[in-house]
KEMIVEX-428871 format. One record per atom (N, C-alpha, C, CB): residue in one letter; z, y, x. Coordinates in steps of 0.001 Angstrom, whole numbers, plus 500000, padded with zeros to 6 digits. Glycine has a CB too. Layout:
N
AZYX;...
# end
This chain:
386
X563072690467064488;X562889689203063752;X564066689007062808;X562760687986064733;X563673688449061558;X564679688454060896;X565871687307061119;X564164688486059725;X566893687306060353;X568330686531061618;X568051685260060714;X570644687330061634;X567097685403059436;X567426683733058609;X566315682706059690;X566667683668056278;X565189683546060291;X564156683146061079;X564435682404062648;X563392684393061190;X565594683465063463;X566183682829064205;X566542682021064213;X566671683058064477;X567749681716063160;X568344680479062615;X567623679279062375;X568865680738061500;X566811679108061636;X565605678205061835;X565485677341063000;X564473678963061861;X564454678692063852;X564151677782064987;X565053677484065938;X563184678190065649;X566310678168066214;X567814677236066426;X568030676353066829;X568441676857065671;X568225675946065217;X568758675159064263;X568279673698064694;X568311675634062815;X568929672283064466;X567886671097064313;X567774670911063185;X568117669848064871;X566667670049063390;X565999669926061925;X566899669165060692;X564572669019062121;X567100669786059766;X567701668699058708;X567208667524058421;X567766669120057539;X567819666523058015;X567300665066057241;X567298665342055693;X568444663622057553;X566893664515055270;X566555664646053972;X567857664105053153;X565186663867053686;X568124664781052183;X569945664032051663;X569666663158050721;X571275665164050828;X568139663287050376;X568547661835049135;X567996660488049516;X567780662047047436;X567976660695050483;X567781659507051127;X568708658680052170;X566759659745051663;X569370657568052808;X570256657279053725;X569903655835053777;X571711657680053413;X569695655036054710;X569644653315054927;X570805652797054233;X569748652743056606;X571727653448054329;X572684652780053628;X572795652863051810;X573909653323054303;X572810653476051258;X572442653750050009;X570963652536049644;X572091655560049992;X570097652833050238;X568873651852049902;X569258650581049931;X567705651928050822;X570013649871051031;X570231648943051129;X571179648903049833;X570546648655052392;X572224649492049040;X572866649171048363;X572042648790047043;X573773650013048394;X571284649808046721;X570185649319045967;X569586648493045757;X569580649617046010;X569215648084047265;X568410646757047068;X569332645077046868;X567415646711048566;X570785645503047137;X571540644233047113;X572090644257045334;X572987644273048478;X571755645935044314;X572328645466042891;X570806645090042285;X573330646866041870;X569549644895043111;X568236644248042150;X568624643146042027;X566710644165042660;X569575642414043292;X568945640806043126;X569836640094041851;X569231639724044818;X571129640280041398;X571811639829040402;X570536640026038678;X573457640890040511;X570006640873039033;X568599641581037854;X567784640554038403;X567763643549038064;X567549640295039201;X566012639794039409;X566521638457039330;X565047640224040916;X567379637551039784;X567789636522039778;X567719635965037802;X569243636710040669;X568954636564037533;X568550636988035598;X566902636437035254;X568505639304035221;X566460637642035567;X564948637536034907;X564346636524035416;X563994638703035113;X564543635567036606;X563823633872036959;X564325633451036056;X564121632862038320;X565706633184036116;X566276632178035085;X565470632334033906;X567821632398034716;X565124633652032937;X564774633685031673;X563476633496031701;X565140634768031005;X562583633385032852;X561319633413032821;X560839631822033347;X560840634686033698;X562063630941033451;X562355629400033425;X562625629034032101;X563557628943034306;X562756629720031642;X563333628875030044;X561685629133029269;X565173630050028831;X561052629676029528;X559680629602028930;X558585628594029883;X559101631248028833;X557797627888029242;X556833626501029722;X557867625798030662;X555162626910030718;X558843625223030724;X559719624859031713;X559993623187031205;X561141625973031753;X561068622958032270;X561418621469032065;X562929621274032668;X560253620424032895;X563613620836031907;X564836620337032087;X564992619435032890;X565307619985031157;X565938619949034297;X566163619691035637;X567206619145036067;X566088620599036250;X567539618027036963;X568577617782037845;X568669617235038859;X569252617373037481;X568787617923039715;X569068618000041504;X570006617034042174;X569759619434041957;X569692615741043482;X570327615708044349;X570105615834045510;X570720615079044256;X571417616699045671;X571662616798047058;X572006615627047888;X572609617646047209;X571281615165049093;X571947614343049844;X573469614940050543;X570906613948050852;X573977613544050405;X575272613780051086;X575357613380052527;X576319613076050379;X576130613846053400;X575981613707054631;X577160612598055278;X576000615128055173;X578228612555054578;X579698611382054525;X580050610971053328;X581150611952055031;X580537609788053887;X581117609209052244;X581599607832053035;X579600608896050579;X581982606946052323;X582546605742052576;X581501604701053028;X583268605317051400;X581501603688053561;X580784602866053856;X580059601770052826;X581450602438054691;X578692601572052526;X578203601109051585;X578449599497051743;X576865601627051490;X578923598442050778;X579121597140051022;X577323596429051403;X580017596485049507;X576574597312051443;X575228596734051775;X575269596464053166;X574023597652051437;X576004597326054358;X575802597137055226;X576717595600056086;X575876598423055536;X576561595019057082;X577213593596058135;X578362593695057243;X577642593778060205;X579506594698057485;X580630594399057107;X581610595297056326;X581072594038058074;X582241595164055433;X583349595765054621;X584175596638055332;X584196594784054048;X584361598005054820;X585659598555055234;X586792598756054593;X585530599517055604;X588199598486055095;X589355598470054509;X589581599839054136;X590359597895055302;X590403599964052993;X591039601030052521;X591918601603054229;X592145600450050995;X592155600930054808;X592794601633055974;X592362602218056619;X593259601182056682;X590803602347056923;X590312602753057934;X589253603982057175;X589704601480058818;X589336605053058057;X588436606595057600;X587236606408058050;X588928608126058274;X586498607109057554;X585365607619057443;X584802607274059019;X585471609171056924;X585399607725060055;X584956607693061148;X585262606259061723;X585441608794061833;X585422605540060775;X586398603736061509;X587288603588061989;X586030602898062516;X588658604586062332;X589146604743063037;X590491604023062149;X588911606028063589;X591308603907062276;X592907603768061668;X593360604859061790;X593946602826062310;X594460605300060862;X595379606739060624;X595717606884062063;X596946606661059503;X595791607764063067;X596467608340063914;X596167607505064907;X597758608579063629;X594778606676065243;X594337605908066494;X592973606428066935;X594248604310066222;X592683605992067930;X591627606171068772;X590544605050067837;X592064605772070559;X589130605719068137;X588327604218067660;X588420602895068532;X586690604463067618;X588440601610067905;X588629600408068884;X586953600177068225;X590237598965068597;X586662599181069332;X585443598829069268;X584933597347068318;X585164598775070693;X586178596732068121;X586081595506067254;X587853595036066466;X585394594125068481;X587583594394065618;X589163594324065042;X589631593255065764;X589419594041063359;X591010593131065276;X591723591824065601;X591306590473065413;X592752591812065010;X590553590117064626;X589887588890063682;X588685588860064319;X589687589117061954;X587934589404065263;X586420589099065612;X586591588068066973;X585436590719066015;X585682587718067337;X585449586936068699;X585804587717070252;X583797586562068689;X585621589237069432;X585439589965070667;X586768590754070838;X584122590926070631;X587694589955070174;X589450590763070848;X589818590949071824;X590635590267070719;X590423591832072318;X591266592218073137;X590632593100074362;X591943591056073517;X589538593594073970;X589148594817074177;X589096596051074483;X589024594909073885;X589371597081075413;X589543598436074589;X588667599107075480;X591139599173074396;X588861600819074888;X588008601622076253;X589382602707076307;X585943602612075817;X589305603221077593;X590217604102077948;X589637604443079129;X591585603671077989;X590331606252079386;X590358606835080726;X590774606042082310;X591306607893080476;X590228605809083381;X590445605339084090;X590220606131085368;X590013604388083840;X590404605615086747;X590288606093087507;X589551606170088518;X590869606066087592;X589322604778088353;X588531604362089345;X586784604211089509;X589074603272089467;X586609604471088286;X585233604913087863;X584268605821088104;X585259605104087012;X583726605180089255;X583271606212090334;X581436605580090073;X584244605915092359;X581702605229088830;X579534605048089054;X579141606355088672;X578384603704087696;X579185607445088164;X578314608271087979;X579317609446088947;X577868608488086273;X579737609225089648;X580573610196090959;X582353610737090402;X579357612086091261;X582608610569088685;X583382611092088688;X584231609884087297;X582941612670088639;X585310610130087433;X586172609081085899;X585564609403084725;X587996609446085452;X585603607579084079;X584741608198083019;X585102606897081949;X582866608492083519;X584413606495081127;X584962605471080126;X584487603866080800;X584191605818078396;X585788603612081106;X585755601947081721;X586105600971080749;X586838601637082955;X585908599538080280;X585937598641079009;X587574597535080081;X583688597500078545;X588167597660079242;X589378596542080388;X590052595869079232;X590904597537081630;X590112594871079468;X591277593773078845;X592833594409078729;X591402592318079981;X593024593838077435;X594662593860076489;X594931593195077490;X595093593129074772;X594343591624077295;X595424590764078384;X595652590500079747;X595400589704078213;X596184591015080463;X596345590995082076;X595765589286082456;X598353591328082620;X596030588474081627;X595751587155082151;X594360586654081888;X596700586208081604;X593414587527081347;X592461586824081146;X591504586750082477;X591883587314079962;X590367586225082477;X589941585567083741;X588841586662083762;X589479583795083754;X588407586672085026;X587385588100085415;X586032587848085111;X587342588560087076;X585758586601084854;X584124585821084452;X584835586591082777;X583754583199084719;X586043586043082269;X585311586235080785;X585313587753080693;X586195585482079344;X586695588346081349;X586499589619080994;X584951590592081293;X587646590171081668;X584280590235082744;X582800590338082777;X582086590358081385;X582262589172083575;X582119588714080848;X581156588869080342;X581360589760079007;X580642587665080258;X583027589839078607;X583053590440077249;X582283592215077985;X585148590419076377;X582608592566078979;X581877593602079013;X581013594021079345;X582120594087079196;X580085592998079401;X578201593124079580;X578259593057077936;X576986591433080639;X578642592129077231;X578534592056075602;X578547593245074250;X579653591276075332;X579575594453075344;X579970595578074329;X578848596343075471;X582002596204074046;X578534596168076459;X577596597357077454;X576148597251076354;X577144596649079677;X575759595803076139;X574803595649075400;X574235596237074485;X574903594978075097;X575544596507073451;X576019596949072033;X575395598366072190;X577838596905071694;X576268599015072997;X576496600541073140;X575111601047073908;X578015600917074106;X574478600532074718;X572923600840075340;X571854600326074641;X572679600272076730;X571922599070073996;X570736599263073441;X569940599746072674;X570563598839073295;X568790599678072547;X567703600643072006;X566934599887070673;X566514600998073332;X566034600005070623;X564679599094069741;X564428598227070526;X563183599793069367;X564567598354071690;X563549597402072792;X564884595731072800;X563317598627075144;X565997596316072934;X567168595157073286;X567894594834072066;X568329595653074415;X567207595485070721;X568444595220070126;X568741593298069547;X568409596422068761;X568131592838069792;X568168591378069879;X569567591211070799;X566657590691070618;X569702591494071595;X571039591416072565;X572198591169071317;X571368593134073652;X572242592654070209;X573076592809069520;X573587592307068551;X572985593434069363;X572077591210067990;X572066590990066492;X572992589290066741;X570042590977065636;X573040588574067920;X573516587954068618;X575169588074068000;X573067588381069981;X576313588708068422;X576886589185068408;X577855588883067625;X576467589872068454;X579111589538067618;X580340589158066740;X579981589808065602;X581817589589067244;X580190589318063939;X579441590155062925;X580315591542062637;X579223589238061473;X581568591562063539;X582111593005063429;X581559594172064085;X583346593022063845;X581163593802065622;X580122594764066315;X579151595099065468;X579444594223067508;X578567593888065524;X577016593950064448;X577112595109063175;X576762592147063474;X578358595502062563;X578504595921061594;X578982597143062141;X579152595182060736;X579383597469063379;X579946598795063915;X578251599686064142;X581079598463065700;X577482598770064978;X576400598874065242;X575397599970064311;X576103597599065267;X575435598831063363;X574477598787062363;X574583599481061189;X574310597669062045;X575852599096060717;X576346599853059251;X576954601029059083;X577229599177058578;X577202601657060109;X578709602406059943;X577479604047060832;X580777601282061345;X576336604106061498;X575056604415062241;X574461604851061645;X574356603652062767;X573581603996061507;X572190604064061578;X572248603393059779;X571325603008063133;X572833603377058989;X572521603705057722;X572124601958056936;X571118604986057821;X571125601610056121;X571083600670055944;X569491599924055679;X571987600697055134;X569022598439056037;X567640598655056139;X567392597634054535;X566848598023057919;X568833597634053566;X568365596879053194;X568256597420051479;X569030595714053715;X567274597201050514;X566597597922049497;X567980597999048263;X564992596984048975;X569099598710048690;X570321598922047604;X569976599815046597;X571644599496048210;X570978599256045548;X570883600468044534;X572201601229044089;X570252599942043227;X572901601296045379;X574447601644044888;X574081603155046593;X576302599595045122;X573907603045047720;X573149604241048453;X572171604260049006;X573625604735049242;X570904603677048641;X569772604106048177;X569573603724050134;X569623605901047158;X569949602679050713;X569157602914052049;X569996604009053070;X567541603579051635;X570997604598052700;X571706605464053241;X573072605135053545;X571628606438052559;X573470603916053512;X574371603528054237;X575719603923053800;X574085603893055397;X576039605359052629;X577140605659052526;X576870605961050686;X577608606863053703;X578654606010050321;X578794606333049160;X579952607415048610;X578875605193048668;X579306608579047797;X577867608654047192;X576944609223048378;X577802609710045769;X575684608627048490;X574328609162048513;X573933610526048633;X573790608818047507;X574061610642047440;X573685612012046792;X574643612920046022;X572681611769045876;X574967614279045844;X575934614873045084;X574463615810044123;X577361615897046209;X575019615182042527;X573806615934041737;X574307617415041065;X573234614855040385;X573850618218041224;X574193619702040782;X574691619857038936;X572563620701041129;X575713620398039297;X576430620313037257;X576264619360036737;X575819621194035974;X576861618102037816;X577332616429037623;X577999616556038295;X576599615152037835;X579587615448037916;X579910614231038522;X579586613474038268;X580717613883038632;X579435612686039692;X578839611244039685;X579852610624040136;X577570610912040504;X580253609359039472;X581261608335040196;X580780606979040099;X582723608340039577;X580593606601041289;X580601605216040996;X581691604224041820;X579182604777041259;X581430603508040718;X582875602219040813;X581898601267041438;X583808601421038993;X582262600712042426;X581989598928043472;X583700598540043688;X580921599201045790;X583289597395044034;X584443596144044445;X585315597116045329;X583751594523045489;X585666598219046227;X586225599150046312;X587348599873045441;X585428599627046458;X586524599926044165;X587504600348043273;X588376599618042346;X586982601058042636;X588175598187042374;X588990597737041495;X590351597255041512;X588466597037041115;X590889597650040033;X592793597814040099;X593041596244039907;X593783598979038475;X592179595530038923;X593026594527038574;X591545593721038372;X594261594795037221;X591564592285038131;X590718590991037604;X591383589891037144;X589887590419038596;X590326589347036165;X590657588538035928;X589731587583035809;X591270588745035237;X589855586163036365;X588416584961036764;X587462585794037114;X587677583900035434;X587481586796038013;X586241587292038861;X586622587281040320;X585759588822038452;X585303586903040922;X585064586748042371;X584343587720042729;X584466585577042800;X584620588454044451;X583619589216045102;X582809587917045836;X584309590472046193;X581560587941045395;X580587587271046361;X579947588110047751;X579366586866045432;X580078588130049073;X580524589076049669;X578842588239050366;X582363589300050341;X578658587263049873;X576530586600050470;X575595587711049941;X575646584642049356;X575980588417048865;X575097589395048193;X575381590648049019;X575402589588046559;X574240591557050073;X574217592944049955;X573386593580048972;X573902593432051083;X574003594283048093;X575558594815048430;X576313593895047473;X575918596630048070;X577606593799047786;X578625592819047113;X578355592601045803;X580012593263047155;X578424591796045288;X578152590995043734;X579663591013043195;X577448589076043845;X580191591043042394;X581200590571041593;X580365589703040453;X582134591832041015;X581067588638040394;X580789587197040000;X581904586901039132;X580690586143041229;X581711586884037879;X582159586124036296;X582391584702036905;X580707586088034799;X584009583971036585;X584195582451036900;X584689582021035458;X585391582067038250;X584734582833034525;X584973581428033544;X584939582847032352;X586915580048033801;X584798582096030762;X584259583016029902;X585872584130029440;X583391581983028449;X585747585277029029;X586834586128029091;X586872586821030081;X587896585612029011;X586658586640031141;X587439587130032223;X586737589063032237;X587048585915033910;X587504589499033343;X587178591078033066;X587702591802034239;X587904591722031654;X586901592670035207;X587607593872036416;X588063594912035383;X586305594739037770;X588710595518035819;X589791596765035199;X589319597691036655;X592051596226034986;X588848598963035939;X588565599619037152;X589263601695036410;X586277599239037633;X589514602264037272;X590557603374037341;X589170605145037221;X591752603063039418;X589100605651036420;X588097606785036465;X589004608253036034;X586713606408035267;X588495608685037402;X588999610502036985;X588046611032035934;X588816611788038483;X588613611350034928;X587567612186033586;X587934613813034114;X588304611816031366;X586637614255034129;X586766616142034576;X587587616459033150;X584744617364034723;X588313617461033676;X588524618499032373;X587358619181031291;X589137619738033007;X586829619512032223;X585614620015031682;X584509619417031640;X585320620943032146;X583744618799030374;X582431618213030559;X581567618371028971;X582676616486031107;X580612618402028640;X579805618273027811;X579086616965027386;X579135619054028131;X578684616271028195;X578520615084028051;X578369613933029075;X577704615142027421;X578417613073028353;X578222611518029711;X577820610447029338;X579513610852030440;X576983609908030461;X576161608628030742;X577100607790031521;X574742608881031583;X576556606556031497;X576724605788031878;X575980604115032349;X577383606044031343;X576055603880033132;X575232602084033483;X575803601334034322;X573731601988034187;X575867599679033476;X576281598798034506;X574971597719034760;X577741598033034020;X574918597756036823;X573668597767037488;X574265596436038158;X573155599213038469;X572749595858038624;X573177594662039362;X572175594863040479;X573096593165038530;X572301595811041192;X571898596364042510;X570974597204041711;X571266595326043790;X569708597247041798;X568641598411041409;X568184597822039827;X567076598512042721;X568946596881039451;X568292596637037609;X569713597171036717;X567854594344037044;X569344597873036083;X570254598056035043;X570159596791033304;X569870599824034733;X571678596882033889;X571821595256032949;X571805596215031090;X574198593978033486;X570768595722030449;X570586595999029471;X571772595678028612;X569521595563029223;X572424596305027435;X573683595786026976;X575006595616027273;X573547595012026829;X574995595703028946;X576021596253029340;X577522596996028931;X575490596752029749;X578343597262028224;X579077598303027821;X580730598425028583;X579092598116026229;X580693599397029003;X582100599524029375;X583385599888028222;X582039600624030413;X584485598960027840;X585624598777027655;X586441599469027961;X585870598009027931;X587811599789026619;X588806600402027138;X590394599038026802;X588805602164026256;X589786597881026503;X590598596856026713;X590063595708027323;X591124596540025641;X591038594730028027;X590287593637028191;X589972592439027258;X590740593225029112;X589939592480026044;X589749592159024964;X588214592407025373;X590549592854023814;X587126593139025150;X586074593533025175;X586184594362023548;X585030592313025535;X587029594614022689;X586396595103021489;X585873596738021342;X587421594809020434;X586853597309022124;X586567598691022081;X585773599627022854;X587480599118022123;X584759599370022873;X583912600137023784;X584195601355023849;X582659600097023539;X583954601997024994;X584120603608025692;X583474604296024671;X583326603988027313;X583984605438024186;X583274606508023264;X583593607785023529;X583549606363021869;X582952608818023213;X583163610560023722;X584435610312022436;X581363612219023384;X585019610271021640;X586356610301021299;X587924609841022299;X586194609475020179;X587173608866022789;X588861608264024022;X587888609213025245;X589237605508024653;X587095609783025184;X586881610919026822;X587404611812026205;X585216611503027630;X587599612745025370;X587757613796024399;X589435614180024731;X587361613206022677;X590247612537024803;X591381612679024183;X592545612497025843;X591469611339022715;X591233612053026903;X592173612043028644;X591222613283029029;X591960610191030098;X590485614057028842;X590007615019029788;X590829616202030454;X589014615564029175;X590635615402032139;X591903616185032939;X592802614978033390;X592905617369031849;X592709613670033019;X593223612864032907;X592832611117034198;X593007612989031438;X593525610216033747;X592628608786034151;X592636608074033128;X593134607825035312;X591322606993033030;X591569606605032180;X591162605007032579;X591046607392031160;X591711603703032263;X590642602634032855;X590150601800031806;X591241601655033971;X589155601655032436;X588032600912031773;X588025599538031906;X586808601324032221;X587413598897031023;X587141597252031777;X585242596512031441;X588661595829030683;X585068596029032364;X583285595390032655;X584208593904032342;X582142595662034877;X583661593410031163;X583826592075030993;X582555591309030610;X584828591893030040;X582902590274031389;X581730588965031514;X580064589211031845;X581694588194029967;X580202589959032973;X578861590400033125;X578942590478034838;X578488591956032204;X577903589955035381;X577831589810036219;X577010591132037134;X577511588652036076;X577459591835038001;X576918593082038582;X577512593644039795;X576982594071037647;X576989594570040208;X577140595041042099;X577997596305041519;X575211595621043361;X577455597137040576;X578417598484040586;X578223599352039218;X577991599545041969;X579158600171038853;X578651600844037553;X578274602737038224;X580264600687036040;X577330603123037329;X577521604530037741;X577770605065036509;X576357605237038496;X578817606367036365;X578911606968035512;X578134608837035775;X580406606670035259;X577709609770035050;X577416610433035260;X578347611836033795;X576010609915035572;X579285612733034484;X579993614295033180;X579004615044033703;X581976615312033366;X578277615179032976;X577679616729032836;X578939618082032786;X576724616758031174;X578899618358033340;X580280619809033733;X579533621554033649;X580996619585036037;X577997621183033676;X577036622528033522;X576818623171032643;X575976622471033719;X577400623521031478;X577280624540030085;X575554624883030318;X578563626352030169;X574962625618031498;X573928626510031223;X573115625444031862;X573941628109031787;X572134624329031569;X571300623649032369;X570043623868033366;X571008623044031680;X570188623476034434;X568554623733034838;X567763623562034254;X568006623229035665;X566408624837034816;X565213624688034121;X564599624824035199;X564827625530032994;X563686624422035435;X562426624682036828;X560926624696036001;X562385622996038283;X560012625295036677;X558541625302036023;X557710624228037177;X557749627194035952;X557105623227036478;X556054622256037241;X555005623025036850;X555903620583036822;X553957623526038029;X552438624079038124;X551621622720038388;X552177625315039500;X550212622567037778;X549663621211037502;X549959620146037676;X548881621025037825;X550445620035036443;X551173618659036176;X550225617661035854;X552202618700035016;X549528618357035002;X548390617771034312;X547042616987035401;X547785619127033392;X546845617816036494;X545694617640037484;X546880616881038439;X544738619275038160;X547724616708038961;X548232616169039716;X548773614605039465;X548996617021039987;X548913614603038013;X549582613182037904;X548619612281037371;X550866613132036982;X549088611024037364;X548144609826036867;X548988609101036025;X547530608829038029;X549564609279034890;X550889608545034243;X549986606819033790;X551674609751032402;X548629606712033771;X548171605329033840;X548691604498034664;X546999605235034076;X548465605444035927;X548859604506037486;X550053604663037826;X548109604895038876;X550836605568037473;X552223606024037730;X551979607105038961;X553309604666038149;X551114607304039571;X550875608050040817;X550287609008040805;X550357607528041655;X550472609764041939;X550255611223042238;X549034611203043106;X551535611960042979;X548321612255042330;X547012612640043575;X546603613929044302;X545717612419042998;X547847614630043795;X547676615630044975;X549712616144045027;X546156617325044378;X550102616802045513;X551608617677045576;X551926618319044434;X551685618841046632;X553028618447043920;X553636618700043056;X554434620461043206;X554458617438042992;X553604621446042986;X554576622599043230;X555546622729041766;X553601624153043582;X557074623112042375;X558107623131042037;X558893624357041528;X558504622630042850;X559007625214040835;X559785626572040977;X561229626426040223;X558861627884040255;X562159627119041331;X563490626441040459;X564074628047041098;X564493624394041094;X565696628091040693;X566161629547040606;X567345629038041800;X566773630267038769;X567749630384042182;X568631630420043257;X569729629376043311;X569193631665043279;X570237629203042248;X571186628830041675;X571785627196042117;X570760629057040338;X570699626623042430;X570327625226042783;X571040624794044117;X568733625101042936;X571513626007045055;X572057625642046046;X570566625593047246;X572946624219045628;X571488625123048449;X570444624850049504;X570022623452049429;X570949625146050926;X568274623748049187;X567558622464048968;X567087621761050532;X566145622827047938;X566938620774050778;X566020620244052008;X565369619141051866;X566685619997053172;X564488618591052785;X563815617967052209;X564167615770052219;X562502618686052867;X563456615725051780;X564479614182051071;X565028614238049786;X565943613814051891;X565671615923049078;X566429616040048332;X565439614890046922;X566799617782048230;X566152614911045591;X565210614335044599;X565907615271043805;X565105612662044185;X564753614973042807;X564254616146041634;X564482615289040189;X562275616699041841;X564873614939039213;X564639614524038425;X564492615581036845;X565452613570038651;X563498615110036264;X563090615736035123;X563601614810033782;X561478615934035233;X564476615055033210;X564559613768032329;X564280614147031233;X565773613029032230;X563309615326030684;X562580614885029245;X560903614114029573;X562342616597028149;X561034613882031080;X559605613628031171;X559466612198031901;X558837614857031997;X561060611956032075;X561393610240032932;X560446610097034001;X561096608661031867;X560128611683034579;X560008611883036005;X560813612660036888;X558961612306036190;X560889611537038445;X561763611516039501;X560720612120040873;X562435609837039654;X561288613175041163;X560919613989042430;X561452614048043807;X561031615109042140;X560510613581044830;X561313613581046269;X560366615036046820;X561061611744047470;X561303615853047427;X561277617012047709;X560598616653049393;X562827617778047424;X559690617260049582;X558832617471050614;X559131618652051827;X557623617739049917;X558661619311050892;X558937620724052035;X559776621507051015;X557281621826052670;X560514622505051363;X560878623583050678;X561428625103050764;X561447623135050220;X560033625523050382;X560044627060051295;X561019627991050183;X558031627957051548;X561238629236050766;X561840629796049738;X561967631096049914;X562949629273049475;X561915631891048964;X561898633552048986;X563030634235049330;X561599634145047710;X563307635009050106;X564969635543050540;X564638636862051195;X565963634416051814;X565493637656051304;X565474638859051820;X566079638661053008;X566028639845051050;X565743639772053641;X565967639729055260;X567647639322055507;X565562641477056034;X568582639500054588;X570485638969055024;X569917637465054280;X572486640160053830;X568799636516054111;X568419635073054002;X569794634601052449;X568734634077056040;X569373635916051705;X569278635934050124;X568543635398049391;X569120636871049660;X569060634094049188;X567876633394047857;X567182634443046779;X568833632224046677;X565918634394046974;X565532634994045279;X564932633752044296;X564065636378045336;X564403632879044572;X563696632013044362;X563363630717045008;X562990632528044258;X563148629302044793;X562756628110045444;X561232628253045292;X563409626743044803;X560514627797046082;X559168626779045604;X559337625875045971;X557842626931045944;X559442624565045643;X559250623543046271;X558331622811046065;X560028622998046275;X557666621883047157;X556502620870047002;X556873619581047142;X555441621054047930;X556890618441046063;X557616617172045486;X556532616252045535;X558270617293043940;X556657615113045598;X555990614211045464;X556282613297043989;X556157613597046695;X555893613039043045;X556068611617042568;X556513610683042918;X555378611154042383;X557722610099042445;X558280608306042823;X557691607655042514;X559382607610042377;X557421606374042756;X556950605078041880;X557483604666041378;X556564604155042170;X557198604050040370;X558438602835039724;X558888601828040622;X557883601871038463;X558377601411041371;X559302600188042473;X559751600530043578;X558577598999043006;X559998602117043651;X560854602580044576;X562877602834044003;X559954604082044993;X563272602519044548;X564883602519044118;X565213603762043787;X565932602075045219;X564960604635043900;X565453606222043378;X564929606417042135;X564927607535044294;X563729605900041889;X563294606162040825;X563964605899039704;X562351605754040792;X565340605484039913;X566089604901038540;X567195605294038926;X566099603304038099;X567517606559039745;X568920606772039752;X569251607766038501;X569379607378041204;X568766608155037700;X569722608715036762;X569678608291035443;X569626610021036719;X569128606857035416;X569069606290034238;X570540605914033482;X568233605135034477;X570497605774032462;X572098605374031923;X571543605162030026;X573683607204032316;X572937604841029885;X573051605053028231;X574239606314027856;X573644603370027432;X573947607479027125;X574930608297026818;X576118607424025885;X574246609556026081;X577166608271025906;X578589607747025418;X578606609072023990;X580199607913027018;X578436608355022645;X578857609252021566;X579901609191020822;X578104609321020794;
# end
């Protein structure tokens, strides 16, 4: 037998060399920067000019909700370098606290017991202050009457700072915090009674959720403090008196009122602060909106035409959505706004194309139509600054 024949059957079998998992896979990770490309360019044909928010998940506490939070206190209610207390100094329900104890043997082992600051207080009141916070902290839907009862600081620990807000704002949209939403190749800033440096004959009316600032005599003017991006292309702006935007409105760069804000004084702090002044106008908050995105979204709407009713303002069937990787991670709640078409999109479901390492190639999303007397429907309204 010949010795190349031996060798052979030997031998194990070779693999094939132009082939390897690893190589393919490399391949397949330089399509997607190409294929990504070609959505984008295949968005800029029948398409519509897009902008995305993302809900935000923290932010400051909205003045819509029971009660105000001080510049002192974080995000979580807490004071710099303390434990959370359950009510302030100023409520009915002082002298309070919770701490580790020992003797706390209802569920077999130490655990969080409610005890009095003051050694002298009497065991009926201290009782009852702590059936009052047991109330707070257990109840459900079924008790919350127990709560609404209550010192309006609980009420506001409860309620505002939780479980978000039930009441129809136009500064976070029902969400309890500010901002709301973070919109993609925007900053958004908005100024409330929070931000202001200086006044003059203006009052916070603190009966209005969310807080009113209130004009007391003619002249008068808030002075409020704005980071301008370095980088921006253009900007909007509106001053709102909860969900109406006050027609005529203009923001000031004296308190004079003569000089209104123009892309020349943004031009000349970008990178900078600059403050503004709202004189003699009565309103809850301003929003400003820098475009910072050079390359804009584009997304393609599939029957627009069969789906909408622009008579009725309403939708009669789902809205499919196609937008490019680029958009970030969408979910649902997110909103959609189209502003050559002064239509606003709440995002439903949103499936999306990815390769097995959960590589965006593509969005679809399915949107609904806003109404006009829903509060989102006017979040990106403004007047541009030229």
């Amino acid at each position: 037998m010949a010795n190349w024949l031996k060798h052979a059957r030997s031998s194990q079998p070779r693999r094939a060399r132009n082939y390897t998992q690893k190589f393919a896979q490399r391949r397949l990770d330089e399509t997607i920067a190409p294929f990504h490309e070609q959505v984008e360019n295949a968005l800029y044909v029948d398409s519509n000019l897009a902008v995305i928010f993302h809900k935000c998940e923290t932010g400051r506490p909205c003045t819509c909700s029971h009660d105000p939070v001080s510049d002192e206190v974080d995000q979580s209610g807490s004071n710099q370098g303390e434990g959370p207390t359950l009510v302030s100094e100023r409520s009915d329900s002082n002298g309070m606290s919770f701490e580790m104890v020992d003797n706390d043997d209802i569920f077999g082992e130490p655990g969080q017991q409610a005890r009095p600051n003051m050694p002298d207080m009497a065991w009926s009141e201290r009782k009852a202050k702590e059936i009052e916070a047991g109330d707070l902290i257990l109840s459900d839907g079924m008790h919350r009457d127990q709560a609404e009862g209550n010192d309006p600081v609980i009420s506001a620990f409860d309620d505002g700072l939780f479980s978000g807000s039930s009441i129809n704002c136009g500064i976070c949209y029902s969400r309890g915090i500010v901002p709301a939403f973070n919109p993609t190749g925007y900053t958004w800033v908005t100024l409330t009674n929070y931000n202001i440096i200086e006044t003059s004959s203006y009052n916070v009316d603190q009966s209005f959720k969310p807080f009113k600032m209130m004009p007391q005599s003619e002249g008068c003017w808030i002075k409020f403090a704005i980071n301008v991006p370095k980088y921006f292309s253009e900007c909007k702006y509106s001053v709102r008196d909860n969900l109406t935007v006050i027609s005529g409105a203009t923001l000031y760069v004296d308190p004079a009122g003569k000089i209104p804000l123009n892309k020349g004084i943004l031009n000349s702090v970008r990178g900078k602060t600059i403050e503004v002044y709202v004189v003699e106008e009565e309103f809850t908050h301003v929003s400003i909106y820098f475009q910072q995105d050079s390359d804009p979204l584009r997304v393609n709407v599939s029957q627009e035409n069969e789906s909408l009713d622009y008579t009725r303002s309403s939708t009669i069937g789902q809205l499919n959505v196609i937008a490019p990787a680029r958009i970030g991670m969408v979910r649902n709640s997110d909103i959609l706004v189209l502003p050559e078409r002064h239509l606003v999109l709440k995002v439903n479901d949103a499936p999306r194309k990815t390769t097995s390492r959960r590589t965006v190639i593509e969005w679809e999303l399915t949107c609904r139509a806003l109404q006009g007397s829903e509060a989102l429907s006017g979040i990106f309204e403004g007047r541009k600054v030229y």
